[in-house]
Every structure is written in structure tokens, then in C-alpha cells.
C-alpha positions, -999 to 999 in steps of 0.1 A, spaced: 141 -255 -263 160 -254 -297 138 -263 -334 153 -270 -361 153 -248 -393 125 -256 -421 140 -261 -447 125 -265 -482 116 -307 -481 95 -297 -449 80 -270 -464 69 -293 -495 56 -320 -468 35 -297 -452 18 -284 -479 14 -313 -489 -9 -323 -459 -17 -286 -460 -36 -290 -493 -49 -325 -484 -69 -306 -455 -79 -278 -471 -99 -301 -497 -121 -314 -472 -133 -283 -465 -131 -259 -490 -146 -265 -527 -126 -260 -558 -128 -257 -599 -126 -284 -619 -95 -274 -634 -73 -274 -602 -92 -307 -590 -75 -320 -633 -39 -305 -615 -42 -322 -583 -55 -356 -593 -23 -353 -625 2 -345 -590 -17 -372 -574 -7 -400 -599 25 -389 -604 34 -393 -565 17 -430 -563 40 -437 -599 71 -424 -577 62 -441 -548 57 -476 -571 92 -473 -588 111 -462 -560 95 -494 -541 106 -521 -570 142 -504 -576 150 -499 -537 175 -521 -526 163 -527 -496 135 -519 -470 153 -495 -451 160 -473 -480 121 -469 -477 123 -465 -436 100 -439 -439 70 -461 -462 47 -461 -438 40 -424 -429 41 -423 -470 11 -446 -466 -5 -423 -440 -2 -391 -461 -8 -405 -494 -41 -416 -484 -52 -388 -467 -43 -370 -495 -64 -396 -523 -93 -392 -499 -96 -356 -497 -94 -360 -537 -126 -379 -537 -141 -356 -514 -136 -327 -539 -144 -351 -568 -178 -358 -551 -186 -321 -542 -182 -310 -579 -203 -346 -594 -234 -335 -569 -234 -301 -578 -221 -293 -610 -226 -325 -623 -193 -323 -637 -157 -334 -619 -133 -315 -646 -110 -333 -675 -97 -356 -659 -127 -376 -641 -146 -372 -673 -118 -390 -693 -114 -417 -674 -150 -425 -672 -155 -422 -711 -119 -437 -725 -117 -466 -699 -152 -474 -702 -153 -473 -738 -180 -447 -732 -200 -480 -719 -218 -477 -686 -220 -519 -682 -179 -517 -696 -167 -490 -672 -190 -503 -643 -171 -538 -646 -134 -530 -654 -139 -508 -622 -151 -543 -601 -124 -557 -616 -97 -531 -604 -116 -534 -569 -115 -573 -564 -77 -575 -575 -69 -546 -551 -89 -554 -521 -92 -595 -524 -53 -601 -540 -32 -573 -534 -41 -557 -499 -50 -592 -485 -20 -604 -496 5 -575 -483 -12 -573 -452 -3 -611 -443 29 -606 -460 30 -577 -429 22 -597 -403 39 -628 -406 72 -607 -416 71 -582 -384 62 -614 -360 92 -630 -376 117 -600 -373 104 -592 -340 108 -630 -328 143 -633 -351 159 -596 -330 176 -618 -297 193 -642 -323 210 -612 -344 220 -593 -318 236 -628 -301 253 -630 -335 265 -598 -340 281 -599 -305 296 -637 -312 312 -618 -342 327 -588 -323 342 -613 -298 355 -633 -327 375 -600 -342 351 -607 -373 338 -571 -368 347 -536 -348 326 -518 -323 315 -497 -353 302 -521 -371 287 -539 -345 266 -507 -334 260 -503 -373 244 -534 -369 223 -531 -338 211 -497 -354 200 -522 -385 184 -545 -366 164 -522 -349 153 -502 -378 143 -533 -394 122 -542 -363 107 -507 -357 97 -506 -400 83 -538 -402 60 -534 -368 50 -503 -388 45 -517 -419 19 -542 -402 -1 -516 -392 5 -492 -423 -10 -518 -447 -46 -511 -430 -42 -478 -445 -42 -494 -477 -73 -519 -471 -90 -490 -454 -86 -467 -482 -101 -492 -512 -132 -499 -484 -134 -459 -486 -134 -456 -525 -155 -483 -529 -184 -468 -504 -176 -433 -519 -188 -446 -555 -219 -455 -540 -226 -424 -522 -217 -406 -557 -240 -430 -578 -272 -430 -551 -266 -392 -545 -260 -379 -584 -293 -399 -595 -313 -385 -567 -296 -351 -579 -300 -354 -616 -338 -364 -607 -352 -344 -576 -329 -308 -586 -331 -312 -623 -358 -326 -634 -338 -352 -660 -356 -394 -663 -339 -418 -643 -324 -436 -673 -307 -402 -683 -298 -393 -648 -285 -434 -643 -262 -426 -674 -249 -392 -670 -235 -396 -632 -229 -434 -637 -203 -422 -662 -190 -396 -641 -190 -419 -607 -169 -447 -623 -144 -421 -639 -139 -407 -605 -136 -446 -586 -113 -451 -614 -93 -424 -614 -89 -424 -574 -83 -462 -574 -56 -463 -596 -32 -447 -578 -48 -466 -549 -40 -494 -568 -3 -489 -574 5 -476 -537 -10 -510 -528 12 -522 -555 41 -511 -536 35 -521 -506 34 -553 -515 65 -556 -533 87 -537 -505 74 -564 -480 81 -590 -505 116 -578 -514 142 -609 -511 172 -592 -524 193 -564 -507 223 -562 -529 209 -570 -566 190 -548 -589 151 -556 -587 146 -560 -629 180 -580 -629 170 -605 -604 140 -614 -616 152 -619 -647 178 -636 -639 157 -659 -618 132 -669 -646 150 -671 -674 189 -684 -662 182 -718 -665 189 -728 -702 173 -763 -694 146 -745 -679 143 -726 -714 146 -751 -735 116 -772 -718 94 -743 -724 98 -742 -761 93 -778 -765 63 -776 -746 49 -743 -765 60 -760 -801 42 -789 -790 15 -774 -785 13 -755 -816 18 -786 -837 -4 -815 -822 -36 -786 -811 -57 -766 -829 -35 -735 -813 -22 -712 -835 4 -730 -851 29 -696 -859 26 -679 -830 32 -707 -804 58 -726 -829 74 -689 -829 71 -685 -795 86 -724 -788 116 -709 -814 124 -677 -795 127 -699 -761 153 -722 -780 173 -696 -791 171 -677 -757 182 -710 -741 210 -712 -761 225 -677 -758 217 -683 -721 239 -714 -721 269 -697 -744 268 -664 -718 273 -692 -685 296 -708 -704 316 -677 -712 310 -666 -679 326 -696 -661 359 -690 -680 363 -654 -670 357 -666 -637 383 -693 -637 410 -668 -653 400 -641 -631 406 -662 -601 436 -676 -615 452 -641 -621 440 -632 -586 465 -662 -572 489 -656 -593 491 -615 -583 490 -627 -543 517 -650 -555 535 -619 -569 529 -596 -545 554 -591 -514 542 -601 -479 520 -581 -460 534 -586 -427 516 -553 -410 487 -580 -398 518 -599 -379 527 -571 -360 492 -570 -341 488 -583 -305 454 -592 -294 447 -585 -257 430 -618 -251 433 -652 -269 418 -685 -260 436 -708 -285 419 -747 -286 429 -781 -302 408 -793 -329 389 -814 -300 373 -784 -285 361 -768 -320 326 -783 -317 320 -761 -281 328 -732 -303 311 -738 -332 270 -728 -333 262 -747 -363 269 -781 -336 251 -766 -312 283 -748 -293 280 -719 -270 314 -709 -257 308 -683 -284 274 -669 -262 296 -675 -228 326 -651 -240 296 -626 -246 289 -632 -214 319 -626 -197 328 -595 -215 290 -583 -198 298 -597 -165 332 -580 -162 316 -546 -172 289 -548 -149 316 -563 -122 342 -541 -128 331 -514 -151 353 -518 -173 352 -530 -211 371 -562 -219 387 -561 -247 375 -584 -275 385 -620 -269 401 -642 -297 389 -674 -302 415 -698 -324 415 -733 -330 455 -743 -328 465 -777 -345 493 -785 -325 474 -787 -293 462 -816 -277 431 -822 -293 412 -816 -256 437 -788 -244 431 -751 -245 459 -722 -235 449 -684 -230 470 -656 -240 472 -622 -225 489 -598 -250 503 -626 -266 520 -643 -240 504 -676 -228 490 -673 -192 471 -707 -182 461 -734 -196 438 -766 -189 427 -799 -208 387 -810 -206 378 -844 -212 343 -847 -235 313 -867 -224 326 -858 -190 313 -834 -158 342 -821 -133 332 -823 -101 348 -805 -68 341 -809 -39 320 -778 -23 327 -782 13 323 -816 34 311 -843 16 306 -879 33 310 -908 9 340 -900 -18 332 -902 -57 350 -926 -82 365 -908 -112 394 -897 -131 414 -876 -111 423 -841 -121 426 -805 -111 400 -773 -115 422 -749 -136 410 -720 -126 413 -724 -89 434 -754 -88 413 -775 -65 413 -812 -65 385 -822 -89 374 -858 -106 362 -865 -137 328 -884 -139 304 -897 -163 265 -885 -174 258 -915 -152 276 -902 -121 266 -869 -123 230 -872 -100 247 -893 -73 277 -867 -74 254 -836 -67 233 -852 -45 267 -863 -24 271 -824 -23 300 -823 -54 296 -793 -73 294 -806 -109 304 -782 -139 297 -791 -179 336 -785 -201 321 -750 -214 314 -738 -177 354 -747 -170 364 -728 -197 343 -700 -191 350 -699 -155 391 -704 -163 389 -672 -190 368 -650 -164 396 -653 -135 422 -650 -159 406 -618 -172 400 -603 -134 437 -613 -126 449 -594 -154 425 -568 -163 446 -536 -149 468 -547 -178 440 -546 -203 429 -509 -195 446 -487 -222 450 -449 -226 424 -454 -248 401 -470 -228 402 -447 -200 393 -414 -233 367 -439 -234 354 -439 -198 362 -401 -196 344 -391 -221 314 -408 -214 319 -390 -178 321 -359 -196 285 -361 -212 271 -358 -181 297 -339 -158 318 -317 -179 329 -294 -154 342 -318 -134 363 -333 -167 373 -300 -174 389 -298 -140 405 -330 -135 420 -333 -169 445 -321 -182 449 -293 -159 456 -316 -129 461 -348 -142 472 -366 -173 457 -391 -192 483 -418 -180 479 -405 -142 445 -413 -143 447 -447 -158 476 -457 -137 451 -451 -104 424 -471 -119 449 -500 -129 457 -498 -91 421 -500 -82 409 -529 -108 442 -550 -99 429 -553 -66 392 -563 -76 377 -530 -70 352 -520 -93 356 -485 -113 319 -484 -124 316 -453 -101 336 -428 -119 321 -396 -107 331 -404 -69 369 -411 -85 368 -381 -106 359 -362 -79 385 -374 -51 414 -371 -79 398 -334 -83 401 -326 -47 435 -342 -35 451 -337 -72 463 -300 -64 484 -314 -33 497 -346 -47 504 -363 -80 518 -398 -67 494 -421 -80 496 -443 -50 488 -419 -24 459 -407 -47 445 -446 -51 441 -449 -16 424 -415 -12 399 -426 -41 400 -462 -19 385 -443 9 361 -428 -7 346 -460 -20 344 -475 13 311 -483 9 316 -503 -21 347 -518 -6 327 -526 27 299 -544 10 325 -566 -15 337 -579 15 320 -573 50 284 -591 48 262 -570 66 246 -586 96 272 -608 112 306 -607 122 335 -612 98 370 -625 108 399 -610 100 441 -602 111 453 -571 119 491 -557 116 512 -553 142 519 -511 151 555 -524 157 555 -539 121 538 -508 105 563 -486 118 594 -511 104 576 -503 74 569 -467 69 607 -462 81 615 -486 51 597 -462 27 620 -445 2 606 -414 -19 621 -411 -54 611 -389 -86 592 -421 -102 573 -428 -66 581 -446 -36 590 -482 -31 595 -501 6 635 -506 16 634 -537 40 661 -566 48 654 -597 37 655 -614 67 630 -593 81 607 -593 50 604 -631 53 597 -633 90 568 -604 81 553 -633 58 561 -660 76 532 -646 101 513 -632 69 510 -668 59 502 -686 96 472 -659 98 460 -665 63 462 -703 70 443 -694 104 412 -678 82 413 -705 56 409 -729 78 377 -713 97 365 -710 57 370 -673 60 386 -652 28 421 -638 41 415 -603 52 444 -584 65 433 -545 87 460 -520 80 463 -481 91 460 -462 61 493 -447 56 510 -483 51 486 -505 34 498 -499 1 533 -506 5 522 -538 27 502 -548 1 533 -544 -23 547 -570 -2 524 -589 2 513 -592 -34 537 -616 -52 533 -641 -27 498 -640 -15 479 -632 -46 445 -637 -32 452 -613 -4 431 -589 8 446 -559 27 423 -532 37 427 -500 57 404 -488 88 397 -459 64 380 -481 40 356 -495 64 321 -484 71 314 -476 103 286 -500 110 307 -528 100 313 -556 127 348 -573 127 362 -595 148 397 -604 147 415 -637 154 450 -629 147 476 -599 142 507 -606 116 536 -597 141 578 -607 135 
């Protein structure tokens, strides 16, 4: 276990709390109780100003533990103060001072302005901050899933970076964690005036029964003497109580973040020269037509007017320097060359919309693709585990107003047109009555769909249509354009990414793998191969591993996919064998497996499959009478290879039959029940 090095803040803290204990315990002069109650206000005086000139709560993260100490610290104060008033009958400088000069020497004086400083701290100040407290930590608390829904609407937007966006979350949850503390904090404060206020009684009670039991002095004299020295020590412990609570208020009352504290507010109060000028009317007034001192609120009415009119000459000035700085700030973009770096960007992913579609996108009218793309970018990690890039949302002008395109790296991909006020519906298997509707096609899966009104939309689902709102198209469109292309999407950078997040908790194995068997690129290139053909990379360690063990005998990237393949046959059996039943599925034909291993040539880039035309197209002629055979029993297209040639018949395969799935025996579980109903043969 490692501890970090004291250093000289911690040592100040501690004997700080050090000192607060010690008082409790062990009595001391008068003249050190004078230096600690001096230290004592001069820490609640710090604590007040840095409140009011912070520029916001989290430059204060750590208020509430300064609650916690600084009253322990008051309270051991009165402990000591209360020692040396019942014994000595005398609490040093300070106490004595305060009791006297406050007071006016005047036991009824003192004995009131003290009520006074209690009711404004206990009835105003602490009720008020620990409401303030409450409402603001249930709000923050309450307000958290809506920022962090923001803040990831803005990442997929481009508006921010990753950086800024965990910047952010940090925020938010500081913010949280300070203001659930703050609500409990702020008892400290209401605690501590119920404390002083129950220690001045103890001291008055216990000082008269000392004065007149121990030494021998009348009641009157005894009421007099510790009277005086009680309310010196209340007031002397309660006003730095008093400030603390002071601050504690104003840091949970704090609007602005960016804008000095004395600036604001006076800024606020007196910016308005209207506002200004109504005020010295009103005190002028008043000093004319009343009996009111006629020179001071005249002079008072006069000092408004002319404030109100310097007010009104700085805005005006103001207002100029603004339009002439904004004017010069044109006329220097107009100057300056064009920046044209910004052009040069690609963004992996762009969904670009007609002006129609804007309102889906747009929160303020009650949009949500914005929340959706969020949702995507989670889905695909969870699916795939991988990170999908961020995703650009643009509105385009010279679409159709309804019509959307998506661009990978640029280039557009897909595209579909929604109709508003309108459901999709597709049919979901067999359906008995047809649906009357506009006629269209599901983009993302081209299957024959209709467009149908609100009105429709019960009778369609109950018919057995699956209905979809135009967000859910979208969203489903961008998430199997995303799958289809996401090998593209993973970058060098993206695998560093995944590496080094492997390395926190397996370094030896990182160590291993890379760079001292493979390189960066190798690496990416087999999990490219693995997410182009839907097979999740989430479990890195079992790749990292089999590249570790077969990387000293082989760098074709191929050969190692399919070794990495076999070792996630049990992810690769559950994906597509449902446990429990039987699952249909084509086999290859020996004959056609050995055509194909004998057309493999080996080069210094990697291998590629050598096979006659003419023979290629009778191989998927029977590739695509099996595939029809499984679609019609409403079975996905499964194709059973050996090992050695499912790649390269999956290279063959690919371009024409997309939606393919070739798997080896290797790749299979062994509890895995298949049943075939067809073998590809030419």
C-alpha cells in the first residue's frame, strides 16, 4: 500500500483539528485563548470573501468539510472560553472587549444586540441557506440525466471532443456530489448557533452560581460581572458563526459563473438609467412634499440623477465601441485569406437532411433523433465493441425537404425520403387482410412497406404490420449502414485506443503481442476482418491472446482471423445457433472445396483465390438456389465450411451475397444441433 507524502497544507490541516481537540480537553491562558479566537476570525473573514469573489461553486468543492472543521474548531473555542469564565472569572482580552465595547459596557445593550445577532443568524440566514440547500441539490440531482443527454447530443453533433465531453461529465458530477453535501453541511451551521446559544446559558446560570456559592459576591454583582463576560464570549464566538453562515449562503445563492461577484451586482442594481432616474424622483419627492429632511433626501434624489445620467452616456458609448468593434471584426475576416484547413476534414459519418426533417432533430420542437444517434453509438459498442465515431448531423438545402442521405467518409452511401404525419408499416410475416396506403420501400432492408395515417396505424398492428414512427426509420437506416461499414471506421487510432485500455489490465500480454509480434496495422487489419463479418470484438483478451500464440508462426492476417474466429466459437455459436432446437443450414461440397484451395495463390501481400469464370458462376449459381432454399423456410442463409477454405469462400461469396453467412465446423460448439437441407455443389 503506497501513502502519499505530507506535505506542508496537510500538516497546517491537521493541526488545525489537532488544536481544535486538544481544547476540549486541556485548559489554557487567557492570552493564547486572545490568539486563537484573533486566528479564529480571520479564517471565518477568509472563508466569507473567498465565498462572494469565487466564481463559481466548484472553486469551493471542498466548502463543506470547511463547515465541518470550522465548527469544530468555534466549539472547542467556547469550551475553553467557558472553562476560564467559571473559574477565573475572566476569558482574556478579547472576550472582555467584546462584552464591554459592543455592549456599550451595558448589560440590557449587550444582552440585546447579542438576540439580535442570534435571530438574524438562526431565523434568516441559516433557515434560509438550508432551503436554498435543499431545493438546489434535489434540483441538480433531478437536472443530472438531462445534462449528460446534452452533453452527449453535443459530442455527436461535432459541437465538442471526447475531452470536453468527459470535462463535462466530471462537472456535472462534482456539481451533484457538492450540492448533496452542501444540503447536509448547512446543519452544521444551524447546529452550531443552537450550540452557542445553549452555551451562553450554561455560562450565565453557571458563572452566577459561581460568583455566588464560591465567592461569596450578591447576586446583582455576580448577574453583572459574568453577564458581561457571557455576552462578550456569545458575541465573540457568533460572529464568526455569523459570517461562515454568511457564506454559505451566498455560495448556494451564487448565479453567475463567469462575472466578478461586486461587478454583477452592481451592475444589476444600478445599469438601468431609467431605473435610476425613477429613484431620484421618488427620493426628491419625498424630501420636498414630507416633513423628511429636505437636504439629505433632495441630495440623495440629485446623486441618482446624475448617476443615471453617466449610466446612460457609458451605454451609449458603450454601444458604439461595440458597433465599430464588430465592424472591424467583418472587415478583418473580409481581409483575411481563406482558411481552407477546415475543408480538408472528412467526417466518418454524416446524416445530411432537407429542411423538412429539421424539426426531428431539433430538441427545442420536441425532436429526438439527436437522443437516437446517442443511442446507436451505445448499441454498436455494446454490439460490437467498438466506438463509433461521432456522427454528423447537417441540415442540406438542396434536398428534398423529406429526404435524408448518409455519408461514410464523405462519400454518400444510402439514402431514403419519410413522409410526416405518417407511420411505415411492413409486413412482419403473414398477414391476412392487405392495408391501403402509399406505397413505398423500408430503406434499410428494402422490403415492401406502405405509408399509413395516425388513423390506420391500430388496425395495421392489430392486422400483424409492424408499424415504425420516421425517427425509428432513420435510426434503424443509420445503424445498418454503420454495421455494414464499420470495419472501415476502425482507425489505427482506434485500435491504440482499445489496446491500451487492454493494457491497464493485461500488460504482459500487450507487451507480448505488440510490437514485437505484430504491428499496429496487423492487428487492426484482423479486427476489420472480424467486425466486417458482424462479429463482435468486445472480447479482446481472447484475441490478444490467440494473435499471441499463432503470431510467432504466421503473420497473414487472414489465417490469423480465422484462428481468432475459432477461438470465439462460443460467441459465434450463440450469434447464430439458438440453443435448444435445430437450425438449418447448407454445407459445401468437398469436391468444390478442393477446386478452391487448388485456386489459392500465395503472394508477398497475402493470398487471393485463382478460379475461371465459368466455374465461379456455376459455384454461385448453387450458392444462390441454397440461400433461396433457407429464405424461403424463413431461415438466415448459413453456409458450413472446413476451415482451411472458408475465408477465401467467403471472398467469393461476399460481393454478391452480402448478407451471407459462412462459418467453419471449427467455429461451432459442440453441443450445437444442425441440420442441413442442402450442400452448394457445380
Amino acid at each position: 500500500m503506497k501513502f502519499k507524502s505530507i506535505g506542508k497544507y496537510d500538516v497546517f490541516v491537521a493541526l488545525y483539528i489537532a488544536v481544535a481537540i486538544v481544547l476540549f480537553i486541556v485548559p489554557i491562558p487567557a492570552g493564547v485563548l486572545d490568539i486563537l479566537l484573533a486566528f479564529n476570525m480571520s479564517i471565518a473573514m477568509t472563508v466569507l470573501f473567498g465565498a462572494m469573489f469565487a466564481k463559481e461553486v466548484l472553486d469551493m468543492s471542498f466548502f463543506p468539510t470547511m463547515l465541518l472543521f470550522t465548527t469544530l474548531f468555534r466549539i472547542a473555542l467556547n469550551t475553553s472560553s467557558t472553562r476560564l469564565i467559571l473559574r477565573d472569572g475572566n476569558a482574556g482580552n478579547v472576550v472582555s472587549v467584546f462584552g464591554n465595547f459592543v455592549g456599550g459596557g451595558d448589560l440590557i445593550i449587550g444582552a440585546i444586540i447579542f438576540a439580535i445577532l442570534l435571530i438574524i443568524q438562526f431565523m434568516v440566514i441559516n433557515k434560509g441557506s438550508e432551503r436554498v440547500s435543499e431545493v438546489t441539490a434535489r434540483f441538480t440531482l433531478d437536472a443530472m440525466p438531462g445534462k449528460q443527454m446534452a452533453i452527449d447530443a453535443d459530442l455527436n453533433t461535432g459541437a465538442i471532443d471526447d475531452a470536453e465531453a468527459k470535462r463535462r461529465r466530471e462537472k456535472i458530477q462534482q456539481e451533484s456530489s457538492f450540492f448533496g453535501s452542501m444540503d447536509g453541511a448547512v446543519k452544521y451551521v444551524k447546529g452550531d448557533a443552537t450550540a452557542g446559544l445553549l452555551i451562553t446559558a450554561v455560562n450565565l446560570i453557571g458563572g452566577i452560581a459561581m460568583g455566588v456559592l464560591r465567592q461569596g459576591l450578591p447576586v446583582a454583582e455576580a448577574l453583572n460581572k459574568y453577564a458581561i463576560l457571557t455576552i462578550g464570549d456569545g458575541l465573540v464566538s457568533q460572529m464568526p458563526s455569523l459570517m461562515i453562515s454568511l457564506s454559505t449562503g451566498i455560495l448556494v445563492t451564487k448565479g453567475s459563473k463567469d462575472a466578478d461577484f461586486g461587478e454583477t451586482i452592481v451592475k444589476q442594481l444600478f445599469n438601468l438609467p431609467k431605473v435610476l432616474y425613477l429613484v431620484g424622483s421618488m427620493l426628491a419627492i419625498l424630501g420636498i412634499v414630507t416633513e423628511l429632511n429636505t437636504f439629505l433626501f433632495v441630495g440623495a434624489g440629485i446623486v441618482y440623477f446624475i448617476a443615471g445620467f453617466t449610466t446612460s452616456k457609458n451605454l451609449a458609448v458603450a454601444n458604439i465601441e461595440s458597433s465599430v468593434t464588430e465592424e472591424e471584426a467583418e472587415a478583418e475576416e473580409i481581409r483575411q485569406p481563406e482558411n481552407v484547413n477546415s475543408l480538408l476534414q472528412v467526417d466518418p459519418i454524416e446524416l445530411e437532411f432537407g429542411y423538412g426533417i429539421i424539426p426531428l432533430a431539433d430538441v427545442n420542437q420536441g425532436g429526438d433523433l439527436l437522443d437516437r444517434v446517442v443511442m446507436i453509438r451505445r448499441q454498436i459498442a455494446l454490439e460490437l465493441g467498438t466506438v463509433v465515431p461521432i456522427i454528423r448531423l447537417r441540415d442540406n438545402i438542396q434536398l428534398n425537404p423529406n429526404q435524408y442521405i448518409i455519408k461514410i467518409k464523405g462519400i454518400q452511401v444510402s439514402q431514403g425520403e419519410i413522409m410526416f404525419d405518417h407511420y411505415m408499416a411492413m409486413k412482419a410475416g403473414f398477414v391476412e387482410e392487405e392495408i391501403g396506403g402509399i406505397t413505398t420501400e423500408e430503406p434499410a432492408f428494402h422490403l415492401p412497406a406502405w405509408w399509413i395515417t395516425e388513423g390506420q396505424r391500430e388496425r395495421a398492428e392489430s392486422l400483424g404490420y409492424t408499424v415504425v414512427d420516421p425517427p425509428s426509420i432513420i435510426a434503424t437506416h443509420l445503424t445498418e449502414i454503420i454495421r455494414r461499414h464499420i470495419d472501415e471506421l476502425l482507425t489505427r487510432q482506434d485500435v491504440q485506443s482499445l489496446i491500451n485500455n487492454l493494457k491497464e489490465s493485461n500488460p504482459s500480454l500487450v507487451e507480448e503481442l505488440t510490437p514485437k509480434l505484430l504491428g499496429l496495422g496487423e492487428i487492426q487489419k484482423v479486427l476489420q476482418n472480424l467486425l466486417k463479418e458482424g462479429i463482435s470484438i468486445r472480447d479482446l483478451l481472447t484475441i490478444g491472446e490467440t494473435l499471441a500464440d499463432y503470431a510467432p508462426s504466421t503473420r497473414d492476417t487472414d489465417i490469423l482471423t480465422e484462428y481468432v474466429r475459432q477461438a470465439l466459437k462460443r460467441a459465434i455459436s450463440s450469434k447464430y445457433f439458438p440453443p435448444g432446437e435445430a437450425t438449418s443450414v447448407a454445407t459445401l461440397d468437398p469436391k468444390i472445396e478442393q477446386e478452391i484451395m487448388a485456386g489459392v495463390k500465395q503472394t508477398e501481400t497475402g493470398a487471393f483465390l485463382n478460379i475461371e469464370p465459368s466455374r465461379s458462376r456455376a459455384i454461385l449459381d448453387s450458392v444462390k438456389n441454397e440461400v433461396q432454399k433457407l429464405e424461403n423456410l424463413g431461415r438466415m442463409p448459413i453456409i458450413i465450411t472446413s476451415p482451411i477454405v472458408r475465408i477465401y469462400f467467403k471472398r467469393l461469396t461476399e460481393d454478391f451475397y452480402p448478407d451471407l453467412v459462412v462459418v467453419s465446423y471449427n467455429e461451432i460448439e459442440s453441443d450445437v444441433e444442425l441440420q442441413s437441407v442442402g450442400m452448394v455443389t457445380a
